[in-house]
Backbone as XML, in Angstrom:
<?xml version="1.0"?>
<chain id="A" units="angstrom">
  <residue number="1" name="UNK">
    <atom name="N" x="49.330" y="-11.569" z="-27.792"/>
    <atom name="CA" x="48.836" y="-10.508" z="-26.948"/>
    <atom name="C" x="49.481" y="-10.599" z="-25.584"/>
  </residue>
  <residue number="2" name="UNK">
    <atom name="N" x="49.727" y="-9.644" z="-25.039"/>
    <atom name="CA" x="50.312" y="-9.381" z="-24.100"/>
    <atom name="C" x="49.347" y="-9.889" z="-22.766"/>
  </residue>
  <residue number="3" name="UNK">
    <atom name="N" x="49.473" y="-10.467" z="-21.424"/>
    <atom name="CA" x="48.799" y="-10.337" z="-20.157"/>
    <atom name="C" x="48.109" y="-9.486" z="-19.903"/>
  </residue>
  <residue number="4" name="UNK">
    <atom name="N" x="48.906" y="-7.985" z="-20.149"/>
    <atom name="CA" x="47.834" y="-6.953" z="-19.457"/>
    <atom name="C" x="46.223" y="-6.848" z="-20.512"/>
  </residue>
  <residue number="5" name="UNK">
    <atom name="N" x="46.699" y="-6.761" z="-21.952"/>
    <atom name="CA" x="45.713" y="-7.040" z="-23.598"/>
    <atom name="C" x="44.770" y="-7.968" z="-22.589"/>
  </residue>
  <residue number="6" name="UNK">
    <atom name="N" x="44.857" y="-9.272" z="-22.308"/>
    <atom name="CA" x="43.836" y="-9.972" z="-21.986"/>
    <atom name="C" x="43.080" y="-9.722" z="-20.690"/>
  </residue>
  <residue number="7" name="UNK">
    <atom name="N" x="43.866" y="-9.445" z="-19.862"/>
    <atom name="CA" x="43.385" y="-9.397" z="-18.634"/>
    <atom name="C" x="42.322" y="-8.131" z="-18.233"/>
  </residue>
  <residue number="8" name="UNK">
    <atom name="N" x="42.916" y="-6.576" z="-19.742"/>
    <atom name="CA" x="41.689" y="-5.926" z="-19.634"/>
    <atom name="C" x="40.051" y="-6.364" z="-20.128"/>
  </residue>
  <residue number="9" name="UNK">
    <atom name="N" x="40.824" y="-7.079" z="-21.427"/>
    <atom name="CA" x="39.794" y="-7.796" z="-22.490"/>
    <atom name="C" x="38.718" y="-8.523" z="-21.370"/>
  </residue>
  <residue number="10" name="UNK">
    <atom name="N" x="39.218" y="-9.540" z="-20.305"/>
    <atom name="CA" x="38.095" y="-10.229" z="-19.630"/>
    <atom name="C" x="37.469" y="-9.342" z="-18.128"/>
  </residue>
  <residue number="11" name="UNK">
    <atom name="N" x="38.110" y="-8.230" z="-18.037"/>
    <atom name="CA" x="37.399" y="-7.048" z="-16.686"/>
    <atom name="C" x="36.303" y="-6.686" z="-18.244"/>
  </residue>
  <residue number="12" name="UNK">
    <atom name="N" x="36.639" y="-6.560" z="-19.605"/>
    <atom name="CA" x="35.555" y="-5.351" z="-20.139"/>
    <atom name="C" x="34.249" y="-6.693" z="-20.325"/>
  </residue>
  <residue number="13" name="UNK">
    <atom name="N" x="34.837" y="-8.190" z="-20.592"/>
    <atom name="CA" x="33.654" y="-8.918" z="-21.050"/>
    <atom name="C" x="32.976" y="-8.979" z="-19.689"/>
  </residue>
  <residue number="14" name="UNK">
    <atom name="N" x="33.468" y="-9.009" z="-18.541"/>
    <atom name="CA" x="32.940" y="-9.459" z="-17.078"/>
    <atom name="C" x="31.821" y="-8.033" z="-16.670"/>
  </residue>
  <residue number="15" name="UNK">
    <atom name="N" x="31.913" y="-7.162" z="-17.265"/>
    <atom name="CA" x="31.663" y="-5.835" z="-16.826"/>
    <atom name="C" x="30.284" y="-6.215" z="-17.295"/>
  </residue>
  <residue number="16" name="UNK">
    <atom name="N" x="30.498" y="-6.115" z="-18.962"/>
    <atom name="CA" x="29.153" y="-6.418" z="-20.081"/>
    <atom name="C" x="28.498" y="-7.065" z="-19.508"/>
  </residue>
  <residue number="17" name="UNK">
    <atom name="N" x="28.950" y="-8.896" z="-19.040"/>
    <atom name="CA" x="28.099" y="-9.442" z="-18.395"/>
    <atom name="C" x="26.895" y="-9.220" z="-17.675"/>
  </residue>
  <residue number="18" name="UNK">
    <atom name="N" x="27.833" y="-8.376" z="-16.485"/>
    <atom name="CA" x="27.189" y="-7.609" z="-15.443"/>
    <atom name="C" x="26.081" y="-6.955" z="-15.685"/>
  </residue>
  <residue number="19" name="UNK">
    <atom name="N" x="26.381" y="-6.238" z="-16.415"/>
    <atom name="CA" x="25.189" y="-4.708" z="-17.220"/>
    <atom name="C" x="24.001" y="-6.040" z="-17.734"/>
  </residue>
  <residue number="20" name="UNK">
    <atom name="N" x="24.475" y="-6.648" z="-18.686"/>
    <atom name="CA" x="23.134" y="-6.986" z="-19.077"/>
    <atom name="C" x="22.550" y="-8.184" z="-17.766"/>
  </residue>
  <residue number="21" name="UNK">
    <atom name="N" x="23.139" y="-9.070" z="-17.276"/>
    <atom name="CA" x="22.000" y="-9.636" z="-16.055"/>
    <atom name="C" x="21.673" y="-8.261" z="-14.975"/>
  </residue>
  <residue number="22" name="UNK">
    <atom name="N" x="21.828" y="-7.587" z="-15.048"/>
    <atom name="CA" x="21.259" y="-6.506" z="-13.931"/>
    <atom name="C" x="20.670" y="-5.528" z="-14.954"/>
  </residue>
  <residue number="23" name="UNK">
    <atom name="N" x="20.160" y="-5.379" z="-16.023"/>
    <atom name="CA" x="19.092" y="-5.593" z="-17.381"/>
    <atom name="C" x="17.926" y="-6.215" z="-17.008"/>
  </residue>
  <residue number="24" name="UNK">
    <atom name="N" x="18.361" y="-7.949" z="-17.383"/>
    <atom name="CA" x="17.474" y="-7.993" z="-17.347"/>
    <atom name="C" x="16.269" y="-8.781" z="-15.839"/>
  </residue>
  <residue number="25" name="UNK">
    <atom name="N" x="17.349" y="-8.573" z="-14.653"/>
    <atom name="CA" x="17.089" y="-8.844" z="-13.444"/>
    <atom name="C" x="15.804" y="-7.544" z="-13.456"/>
  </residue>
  <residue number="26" name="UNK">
    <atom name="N" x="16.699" y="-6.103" z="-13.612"/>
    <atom name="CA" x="15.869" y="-5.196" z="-13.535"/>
    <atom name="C" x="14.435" y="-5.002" z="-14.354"/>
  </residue>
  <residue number="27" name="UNK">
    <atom name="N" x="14.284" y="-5.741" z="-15.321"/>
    <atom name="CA" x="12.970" y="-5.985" z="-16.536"/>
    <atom name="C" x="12.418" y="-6.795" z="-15.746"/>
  </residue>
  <residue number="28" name="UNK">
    <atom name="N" x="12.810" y="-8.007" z="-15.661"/>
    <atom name="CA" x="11.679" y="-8.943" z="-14.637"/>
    <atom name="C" x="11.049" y="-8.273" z="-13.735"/>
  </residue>
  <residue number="29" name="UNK">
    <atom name="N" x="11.950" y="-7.340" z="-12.845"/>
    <atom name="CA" x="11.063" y="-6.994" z="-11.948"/>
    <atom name="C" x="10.433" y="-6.523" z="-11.780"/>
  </residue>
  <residue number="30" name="UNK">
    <atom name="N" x="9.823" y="-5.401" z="-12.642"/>
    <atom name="CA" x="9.400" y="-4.421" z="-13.396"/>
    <atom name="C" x="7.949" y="-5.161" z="-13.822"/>
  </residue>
  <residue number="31" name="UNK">
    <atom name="N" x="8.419" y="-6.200" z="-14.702"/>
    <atom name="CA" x="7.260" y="-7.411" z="-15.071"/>
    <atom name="C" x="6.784" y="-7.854" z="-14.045"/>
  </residue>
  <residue number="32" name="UNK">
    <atom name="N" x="7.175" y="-8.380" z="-13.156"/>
    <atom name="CA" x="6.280" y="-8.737" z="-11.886"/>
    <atom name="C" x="6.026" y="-8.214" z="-10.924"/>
  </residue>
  <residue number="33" name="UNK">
    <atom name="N" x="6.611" y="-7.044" z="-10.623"/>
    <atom name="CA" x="6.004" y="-6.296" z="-9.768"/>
    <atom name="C" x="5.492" y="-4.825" z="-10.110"/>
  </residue>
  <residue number="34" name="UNK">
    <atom name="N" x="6.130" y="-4.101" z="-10.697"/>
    <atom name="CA" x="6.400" y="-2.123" z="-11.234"/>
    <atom name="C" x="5.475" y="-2.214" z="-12.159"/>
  </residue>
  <residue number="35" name="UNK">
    <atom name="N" x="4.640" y="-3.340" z="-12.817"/>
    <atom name="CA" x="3.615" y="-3.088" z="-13.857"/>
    <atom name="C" x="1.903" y="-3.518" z="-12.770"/>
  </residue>
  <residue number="36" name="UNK">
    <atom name="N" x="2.149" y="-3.411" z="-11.654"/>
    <atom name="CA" x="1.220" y="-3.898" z="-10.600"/>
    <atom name="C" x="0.556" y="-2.686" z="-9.788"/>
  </residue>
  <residue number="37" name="UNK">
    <atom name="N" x="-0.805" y="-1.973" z="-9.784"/>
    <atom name="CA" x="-1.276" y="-1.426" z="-9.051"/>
    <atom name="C" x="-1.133" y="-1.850" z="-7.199"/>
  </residue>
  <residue number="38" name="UNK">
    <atom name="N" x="-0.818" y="-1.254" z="-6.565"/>
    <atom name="CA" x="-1.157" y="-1.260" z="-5.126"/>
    <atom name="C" x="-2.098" y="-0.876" z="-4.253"/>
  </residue>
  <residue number="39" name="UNK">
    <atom name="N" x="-3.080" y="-1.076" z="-3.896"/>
    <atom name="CA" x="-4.650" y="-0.795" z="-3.020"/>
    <atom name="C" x="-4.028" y="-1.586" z="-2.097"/>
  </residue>
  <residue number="40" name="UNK">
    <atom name="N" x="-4.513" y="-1.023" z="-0.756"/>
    <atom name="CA" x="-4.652" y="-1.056" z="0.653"/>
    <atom name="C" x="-6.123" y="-1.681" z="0.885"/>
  </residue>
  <residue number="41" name="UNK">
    <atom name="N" x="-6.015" y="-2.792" z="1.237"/>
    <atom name="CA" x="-7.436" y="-3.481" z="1.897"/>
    <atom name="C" x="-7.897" y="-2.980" z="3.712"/>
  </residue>
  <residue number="42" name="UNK">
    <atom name="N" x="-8.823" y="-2.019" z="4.072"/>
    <atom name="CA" x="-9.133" y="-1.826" z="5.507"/>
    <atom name="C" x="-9.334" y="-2.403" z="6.033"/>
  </residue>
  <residue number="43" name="UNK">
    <atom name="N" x="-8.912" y="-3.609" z="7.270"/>
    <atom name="CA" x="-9.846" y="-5.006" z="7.198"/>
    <atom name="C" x="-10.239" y="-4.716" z="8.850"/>
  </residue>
  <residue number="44" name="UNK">
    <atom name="N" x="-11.380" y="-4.580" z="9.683"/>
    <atom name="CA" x="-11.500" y="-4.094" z="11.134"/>
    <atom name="C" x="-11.980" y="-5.344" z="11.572"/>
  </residue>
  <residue number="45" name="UNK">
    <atom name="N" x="-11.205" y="-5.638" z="12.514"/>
    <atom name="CA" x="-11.486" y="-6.958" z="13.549"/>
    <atom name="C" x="-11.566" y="-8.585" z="12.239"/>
  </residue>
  <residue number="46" name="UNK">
    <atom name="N" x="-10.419" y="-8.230" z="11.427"/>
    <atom name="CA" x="-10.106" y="-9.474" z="10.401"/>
    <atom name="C" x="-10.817" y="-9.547" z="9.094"/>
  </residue>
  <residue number="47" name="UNK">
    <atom name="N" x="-11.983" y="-8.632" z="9.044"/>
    <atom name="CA" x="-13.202" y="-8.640" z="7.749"/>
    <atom name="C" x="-12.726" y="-7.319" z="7.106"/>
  </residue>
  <residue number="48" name="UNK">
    <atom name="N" x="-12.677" y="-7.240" z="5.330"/>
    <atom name="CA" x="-12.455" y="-6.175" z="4.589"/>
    <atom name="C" x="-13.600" y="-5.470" z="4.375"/>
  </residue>
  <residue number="49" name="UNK">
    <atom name="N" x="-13.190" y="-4.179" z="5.098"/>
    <atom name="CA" x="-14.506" y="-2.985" z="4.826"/>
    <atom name="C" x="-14.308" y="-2.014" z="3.977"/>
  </residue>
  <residue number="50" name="UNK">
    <atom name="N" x="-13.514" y="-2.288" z="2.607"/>
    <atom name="CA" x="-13.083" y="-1.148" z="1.808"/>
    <atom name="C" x="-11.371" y="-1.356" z="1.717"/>
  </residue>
  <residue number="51" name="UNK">
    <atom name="N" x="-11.346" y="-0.238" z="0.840"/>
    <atom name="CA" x="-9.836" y="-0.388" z="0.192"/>
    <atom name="C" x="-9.779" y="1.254" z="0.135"/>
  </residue>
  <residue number="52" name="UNK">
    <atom name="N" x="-8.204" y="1.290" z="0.191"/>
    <atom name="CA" x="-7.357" y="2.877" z="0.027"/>
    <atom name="C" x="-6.358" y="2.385" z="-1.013"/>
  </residue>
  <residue number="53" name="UNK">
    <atom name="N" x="-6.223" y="4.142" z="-1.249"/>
    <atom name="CA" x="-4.672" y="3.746" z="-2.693"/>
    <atom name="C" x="-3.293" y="3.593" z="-1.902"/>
  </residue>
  <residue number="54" name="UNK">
    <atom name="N" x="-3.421" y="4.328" z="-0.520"/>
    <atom name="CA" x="-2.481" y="4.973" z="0.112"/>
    <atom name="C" x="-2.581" y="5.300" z="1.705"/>
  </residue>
  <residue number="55" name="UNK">
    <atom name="N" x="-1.552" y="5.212" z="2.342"/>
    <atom name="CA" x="-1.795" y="5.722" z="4.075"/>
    <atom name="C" x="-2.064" y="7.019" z="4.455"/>
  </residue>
  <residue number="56" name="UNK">
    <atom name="N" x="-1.990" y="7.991" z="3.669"/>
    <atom name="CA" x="-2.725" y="9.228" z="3.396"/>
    <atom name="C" x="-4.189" y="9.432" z="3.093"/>
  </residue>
  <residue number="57" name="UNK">
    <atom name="N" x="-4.655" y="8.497" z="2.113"/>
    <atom name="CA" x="-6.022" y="8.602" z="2.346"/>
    <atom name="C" x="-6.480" y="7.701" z="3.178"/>
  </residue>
  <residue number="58" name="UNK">
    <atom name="N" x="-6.714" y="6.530" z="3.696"/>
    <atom name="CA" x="-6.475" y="5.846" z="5.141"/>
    <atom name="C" x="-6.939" y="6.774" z="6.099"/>
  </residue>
  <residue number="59" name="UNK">
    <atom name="N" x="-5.734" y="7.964" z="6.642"/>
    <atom name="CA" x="-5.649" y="8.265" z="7.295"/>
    <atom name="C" x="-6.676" y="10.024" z="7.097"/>
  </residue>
  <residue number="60" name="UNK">
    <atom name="N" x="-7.004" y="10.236" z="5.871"/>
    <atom name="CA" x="-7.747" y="11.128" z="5.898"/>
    <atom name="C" x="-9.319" y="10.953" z="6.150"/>
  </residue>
  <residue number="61" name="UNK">
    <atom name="N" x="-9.222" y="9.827" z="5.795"/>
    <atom name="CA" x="-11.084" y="9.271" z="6.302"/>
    <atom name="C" x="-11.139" y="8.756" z="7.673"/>
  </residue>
  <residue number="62" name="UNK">
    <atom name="N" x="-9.977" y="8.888" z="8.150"/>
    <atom name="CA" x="-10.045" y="8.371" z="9.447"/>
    <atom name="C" x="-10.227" y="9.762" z="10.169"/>
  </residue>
  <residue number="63" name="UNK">
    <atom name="N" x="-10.106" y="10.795" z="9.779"/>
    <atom name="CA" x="-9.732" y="12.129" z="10.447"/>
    <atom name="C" x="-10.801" y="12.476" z="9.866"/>
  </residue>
  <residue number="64" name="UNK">
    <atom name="N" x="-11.724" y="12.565" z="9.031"/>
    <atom name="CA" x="-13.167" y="12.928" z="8.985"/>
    <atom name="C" x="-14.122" y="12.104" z="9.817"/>
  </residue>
  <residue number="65" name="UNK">
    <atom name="N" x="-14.082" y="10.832" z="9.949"/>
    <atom name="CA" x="-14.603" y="9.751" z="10.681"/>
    <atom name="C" x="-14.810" y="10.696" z="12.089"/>
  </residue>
  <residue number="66" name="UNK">
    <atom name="N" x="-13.796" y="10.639" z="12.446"/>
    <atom name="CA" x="-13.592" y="11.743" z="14.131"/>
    <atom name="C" x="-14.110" y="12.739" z="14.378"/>
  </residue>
  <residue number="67" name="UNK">
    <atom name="N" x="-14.106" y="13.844" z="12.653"/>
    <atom name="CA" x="-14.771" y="15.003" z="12.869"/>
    <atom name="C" x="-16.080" y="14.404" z="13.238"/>
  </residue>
  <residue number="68" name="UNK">
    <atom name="N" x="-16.645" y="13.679" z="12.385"/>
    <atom name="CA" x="-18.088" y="13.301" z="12.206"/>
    <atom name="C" x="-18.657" y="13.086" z="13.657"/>
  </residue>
  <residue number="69" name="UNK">
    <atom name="N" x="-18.056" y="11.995" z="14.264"/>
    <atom name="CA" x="-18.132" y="11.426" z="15.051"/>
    <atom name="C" x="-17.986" y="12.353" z="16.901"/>
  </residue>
  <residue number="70" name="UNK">
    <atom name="N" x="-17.194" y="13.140" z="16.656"/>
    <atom name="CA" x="-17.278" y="14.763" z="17.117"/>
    <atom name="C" x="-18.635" y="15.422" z="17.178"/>
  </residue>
  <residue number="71" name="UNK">
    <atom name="N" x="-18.652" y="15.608" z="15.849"/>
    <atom name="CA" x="-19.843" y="16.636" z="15.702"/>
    <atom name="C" x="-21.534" y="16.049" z="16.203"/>
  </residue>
  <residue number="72" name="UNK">
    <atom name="N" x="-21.574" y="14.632" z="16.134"/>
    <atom name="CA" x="-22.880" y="14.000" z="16.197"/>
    <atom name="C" x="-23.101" y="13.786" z="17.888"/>
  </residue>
  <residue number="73" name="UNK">
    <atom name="N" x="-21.675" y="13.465" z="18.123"/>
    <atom name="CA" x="-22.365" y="13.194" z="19.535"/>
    <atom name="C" x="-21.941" y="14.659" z="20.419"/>
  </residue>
  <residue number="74" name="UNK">
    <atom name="N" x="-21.181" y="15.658" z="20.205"/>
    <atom name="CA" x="-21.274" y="16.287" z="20.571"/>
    <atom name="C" x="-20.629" y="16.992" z="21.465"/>
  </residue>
  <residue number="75" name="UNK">
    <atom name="N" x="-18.857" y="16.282" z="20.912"/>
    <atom name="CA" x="-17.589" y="16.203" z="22.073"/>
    <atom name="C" x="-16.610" y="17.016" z="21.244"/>
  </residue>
  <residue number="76" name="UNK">
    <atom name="N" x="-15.753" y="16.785" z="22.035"/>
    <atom name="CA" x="-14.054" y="17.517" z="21.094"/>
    <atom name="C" x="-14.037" y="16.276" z="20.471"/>
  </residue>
  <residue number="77" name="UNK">
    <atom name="N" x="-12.479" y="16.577" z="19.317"/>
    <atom name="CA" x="-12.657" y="15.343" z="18.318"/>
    <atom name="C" x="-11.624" y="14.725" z="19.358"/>
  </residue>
  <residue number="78" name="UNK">
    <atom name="N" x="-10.697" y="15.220" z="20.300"/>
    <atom name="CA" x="-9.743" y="14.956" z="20.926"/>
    <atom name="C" x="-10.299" y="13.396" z="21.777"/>
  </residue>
  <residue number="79" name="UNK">
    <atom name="N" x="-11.751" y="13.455" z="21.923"/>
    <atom name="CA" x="-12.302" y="12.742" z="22.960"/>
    <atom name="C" x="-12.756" y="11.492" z="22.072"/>
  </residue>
  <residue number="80" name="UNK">
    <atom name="N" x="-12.875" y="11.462" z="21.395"/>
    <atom name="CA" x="-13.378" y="10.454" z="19.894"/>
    <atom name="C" x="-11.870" y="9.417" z="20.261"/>
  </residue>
  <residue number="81" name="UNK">
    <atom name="N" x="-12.591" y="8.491" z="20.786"/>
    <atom name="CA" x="-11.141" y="7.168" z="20.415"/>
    <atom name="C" x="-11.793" y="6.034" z="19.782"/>
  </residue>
  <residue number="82" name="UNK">
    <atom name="N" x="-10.836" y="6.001" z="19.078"/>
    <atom name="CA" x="-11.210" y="5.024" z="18.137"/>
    <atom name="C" x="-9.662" y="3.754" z="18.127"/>
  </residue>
  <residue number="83" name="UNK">
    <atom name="N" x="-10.317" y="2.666" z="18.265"/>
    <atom name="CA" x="-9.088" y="1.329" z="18.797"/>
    <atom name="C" x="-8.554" y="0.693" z="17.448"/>
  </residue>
  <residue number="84" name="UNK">
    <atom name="N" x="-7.522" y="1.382" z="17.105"/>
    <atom name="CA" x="-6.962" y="1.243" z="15.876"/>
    <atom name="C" x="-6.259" y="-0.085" z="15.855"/>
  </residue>
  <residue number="85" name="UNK">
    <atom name="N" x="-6.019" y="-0.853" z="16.834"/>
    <atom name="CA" x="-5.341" y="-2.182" z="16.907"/>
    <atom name="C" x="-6.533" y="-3.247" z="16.192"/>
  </residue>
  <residue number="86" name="UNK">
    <atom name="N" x="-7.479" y="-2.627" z="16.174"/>
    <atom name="CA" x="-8.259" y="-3.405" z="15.190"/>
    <atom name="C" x="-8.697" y="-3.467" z="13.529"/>
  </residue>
  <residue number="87" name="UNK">
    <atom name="N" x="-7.650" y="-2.318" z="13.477"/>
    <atom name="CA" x="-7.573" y="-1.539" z="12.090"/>
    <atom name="C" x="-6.148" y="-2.347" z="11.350"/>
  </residue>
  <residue number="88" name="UNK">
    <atom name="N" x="-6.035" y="-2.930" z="10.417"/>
    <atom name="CA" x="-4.875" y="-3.003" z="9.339"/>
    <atom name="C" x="-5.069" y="-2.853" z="7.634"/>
  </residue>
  <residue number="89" name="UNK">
    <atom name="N" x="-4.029" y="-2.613" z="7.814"/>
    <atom name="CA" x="-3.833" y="-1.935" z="5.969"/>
    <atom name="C" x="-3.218" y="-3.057" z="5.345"/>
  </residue>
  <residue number="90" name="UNK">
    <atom name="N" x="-3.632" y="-4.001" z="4.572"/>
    <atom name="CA" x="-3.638" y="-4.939" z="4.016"/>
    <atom name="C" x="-2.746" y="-4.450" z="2.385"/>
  </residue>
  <residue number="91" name="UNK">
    <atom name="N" x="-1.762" y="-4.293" z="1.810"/>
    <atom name="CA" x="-1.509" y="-3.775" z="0.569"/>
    <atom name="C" x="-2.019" y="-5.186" z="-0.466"/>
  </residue>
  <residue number="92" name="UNK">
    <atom name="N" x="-2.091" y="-4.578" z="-1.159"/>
    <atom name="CA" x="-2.645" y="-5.787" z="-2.286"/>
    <atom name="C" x="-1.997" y="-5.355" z="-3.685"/>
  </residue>
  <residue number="93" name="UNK">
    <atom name="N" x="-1.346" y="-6.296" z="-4.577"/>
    <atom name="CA" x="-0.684" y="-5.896" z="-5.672"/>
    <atom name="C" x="-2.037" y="-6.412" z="-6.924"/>
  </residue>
  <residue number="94" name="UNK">
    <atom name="N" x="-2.511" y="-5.589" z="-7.561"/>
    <atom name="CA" x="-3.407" y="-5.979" z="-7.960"/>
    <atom name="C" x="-3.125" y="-5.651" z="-9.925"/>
  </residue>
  <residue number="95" name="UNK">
    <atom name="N" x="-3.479" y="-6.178" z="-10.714"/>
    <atom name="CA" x="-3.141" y="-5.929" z="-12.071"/>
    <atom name="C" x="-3.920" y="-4.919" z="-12.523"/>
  </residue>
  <residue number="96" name="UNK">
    <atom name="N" x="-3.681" y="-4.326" z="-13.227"/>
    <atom name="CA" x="-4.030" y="-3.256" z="-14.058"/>
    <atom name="C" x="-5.152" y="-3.154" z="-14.678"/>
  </residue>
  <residue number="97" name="UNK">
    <atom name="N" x="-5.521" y="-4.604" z="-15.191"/>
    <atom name="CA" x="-7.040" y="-4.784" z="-15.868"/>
    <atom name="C" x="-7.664" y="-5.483" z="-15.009"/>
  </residue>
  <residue number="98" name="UNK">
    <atom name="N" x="-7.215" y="-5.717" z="-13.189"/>
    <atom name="CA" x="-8.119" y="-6.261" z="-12.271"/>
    <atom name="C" x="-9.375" y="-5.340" z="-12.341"/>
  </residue>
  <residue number="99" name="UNK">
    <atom name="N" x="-10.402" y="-6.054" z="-12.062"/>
    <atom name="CA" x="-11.541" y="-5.396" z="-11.683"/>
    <atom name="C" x="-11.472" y="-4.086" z="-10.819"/>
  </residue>
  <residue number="100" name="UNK">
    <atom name="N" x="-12.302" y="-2.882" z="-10.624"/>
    <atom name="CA" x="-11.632" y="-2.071" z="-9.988"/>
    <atom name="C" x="-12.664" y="-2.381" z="-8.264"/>
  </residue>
  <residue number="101" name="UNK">
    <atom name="N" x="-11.745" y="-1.893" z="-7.230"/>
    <atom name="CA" x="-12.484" y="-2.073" z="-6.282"/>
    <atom name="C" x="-12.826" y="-0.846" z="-5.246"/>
  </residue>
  <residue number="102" name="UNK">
    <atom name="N" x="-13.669" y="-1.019" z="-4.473"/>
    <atom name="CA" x="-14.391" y="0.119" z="-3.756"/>
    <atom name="C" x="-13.570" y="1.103" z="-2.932"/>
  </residue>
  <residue number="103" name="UNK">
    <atom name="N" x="-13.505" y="2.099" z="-2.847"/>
    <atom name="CA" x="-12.134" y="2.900" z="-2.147"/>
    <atom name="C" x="-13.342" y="3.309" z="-0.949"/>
  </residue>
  <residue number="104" name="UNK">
    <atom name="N" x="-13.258" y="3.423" z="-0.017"/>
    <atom name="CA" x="-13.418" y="3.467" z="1.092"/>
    <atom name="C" x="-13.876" y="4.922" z="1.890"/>
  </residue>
  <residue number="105" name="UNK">
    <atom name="N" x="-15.538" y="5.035" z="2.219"/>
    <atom name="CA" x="-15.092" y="6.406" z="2.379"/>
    <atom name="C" x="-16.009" y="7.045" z="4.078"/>
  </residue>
  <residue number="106" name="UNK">
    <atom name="N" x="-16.127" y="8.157" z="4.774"/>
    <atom name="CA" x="-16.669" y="8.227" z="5.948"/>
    <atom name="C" x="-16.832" y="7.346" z="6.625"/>
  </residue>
  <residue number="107" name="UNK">
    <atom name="N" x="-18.599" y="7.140" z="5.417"/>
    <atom name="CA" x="-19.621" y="6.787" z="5.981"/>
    <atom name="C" x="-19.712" y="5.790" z="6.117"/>
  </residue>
  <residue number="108" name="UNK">
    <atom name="N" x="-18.676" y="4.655" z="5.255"/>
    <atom name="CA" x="-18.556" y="2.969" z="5.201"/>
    <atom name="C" x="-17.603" y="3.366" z="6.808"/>
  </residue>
  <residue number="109" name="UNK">
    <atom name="N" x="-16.719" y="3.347" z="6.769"/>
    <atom name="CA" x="-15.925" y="3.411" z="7.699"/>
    <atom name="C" x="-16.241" y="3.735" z="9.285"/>
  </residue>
  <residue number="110" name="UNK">
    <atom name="N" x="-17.115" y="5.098" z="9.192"/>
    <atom name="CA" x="-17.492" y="4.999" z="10.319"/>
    <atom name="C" x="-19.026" y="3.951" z="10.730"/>
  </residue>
  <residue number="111" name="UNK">
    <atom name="N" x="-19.796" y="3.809" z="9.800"/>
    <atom name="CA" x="-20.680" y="2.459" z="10.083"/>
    <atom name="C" x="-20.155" y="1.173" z="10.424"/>
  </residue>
  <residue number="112" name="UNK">
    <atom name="N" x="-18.545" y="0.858" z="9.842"/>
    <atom name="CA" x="-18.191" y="-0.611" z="10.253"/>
    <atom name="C" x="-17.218" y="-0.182" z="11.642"/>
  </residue>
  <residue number="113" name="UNK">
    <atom name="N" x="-16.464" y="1.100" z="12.125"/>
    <atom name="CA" x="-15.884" y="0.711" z="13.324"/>
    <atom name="C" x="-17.075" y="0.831" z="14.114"/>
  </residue>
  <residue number="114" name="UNK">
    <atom name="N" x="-18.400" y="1.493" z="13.896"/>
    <atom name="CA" x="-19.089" y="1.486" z="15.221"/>
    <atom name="C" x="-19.810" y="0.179" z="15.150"/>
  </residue>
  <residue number="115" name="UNK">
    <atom name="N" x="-20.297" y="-0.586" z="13.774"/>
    <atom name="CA" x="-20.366" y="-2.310" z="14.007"/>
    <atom name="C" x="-19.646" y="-2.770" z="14.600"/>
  </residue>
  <residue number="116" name="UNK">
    <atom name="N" x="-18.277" y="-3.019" z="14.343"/>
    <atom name="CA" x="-17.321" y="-3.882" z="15.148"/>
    <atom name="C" x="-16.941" y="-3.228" z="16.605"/>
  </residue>
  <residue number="117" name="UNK">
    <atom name="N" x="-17.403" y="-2.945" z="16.752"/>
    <atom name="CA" x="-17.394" y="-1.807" z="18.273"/>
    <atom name="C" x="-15.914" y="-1.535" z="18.684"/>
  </residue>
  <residue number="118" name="UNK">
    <atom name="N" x="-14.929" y="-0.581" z="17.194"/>
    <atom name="CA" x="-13.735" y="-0.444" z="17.663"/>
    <atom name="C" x="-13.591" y="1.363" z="17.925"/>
  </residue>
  <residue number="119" name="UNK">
    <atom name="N" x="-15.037" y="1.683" z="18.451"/>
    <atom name="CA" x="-14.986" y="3.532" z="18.799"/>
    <atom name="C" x="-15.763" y="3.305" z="19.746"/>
  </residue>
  <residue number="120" name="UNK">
    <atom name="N" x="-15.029" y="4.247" z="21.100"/>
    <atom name="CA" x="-16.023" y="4.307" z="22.197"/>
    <atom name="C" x="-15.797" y="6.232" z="21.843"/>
  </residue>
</chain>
């Protein structure tokens, strides 16, 4: 066989190689992570007060929280501050047949920032 015969022969085996460890790099990961639910833990001033799927809903109970919180005492919602540096979104990779856990809603939310006194 000629140089060039071999030299394609080991670019086509080097190629194959390739394909299948980036196979099955890509399956593992899939296995340990892409087969894993994600929930958001709310945790205010370090303690978990509920869980979200997403920073969209997070952020939509946080924007009813305000209305609420608006409407009761009796202000614009503009005037409603609430000290979000005490607020983090914790993601959690959780399995599929984990237990399911509490998603988070108003009335939890606005009862624990006005416990932890993170709304004036």
């Amino acid at each position: 066989m000629s140089k060039l015969m071999i030299l394609k022969s080991k670019k086509k085996s080097i190629a194959l190689i390739a394909i299948i460890v980036l196979a099955l790099f890509a399956t593992s990961f899939w296995i340990s992570f892409g087969n894993n639910a994600t929930t958001y833990s709310v945790m205010i001033n370090g303690q978990v007060v509920g869980y979200v799927s997403n920073q969209a809903e997070y952020e939509e109970v946080l924007k009813e929280v305000k209305q609420t919180l608006s409407e009761t005492n009796h202000i614009s919602i503009e005037e409603v501050y609430i000290d979000e540096s005490q607020i983090e979104l914790i993601p959690e990779y959780r399995e599929e047949d984990a237990a399911p856990v509490t998603h988070i809603n108003k009335e939890t939310l606005t009862n624990s920032l006005l416990e932890k006194q993170a709304v004036t």
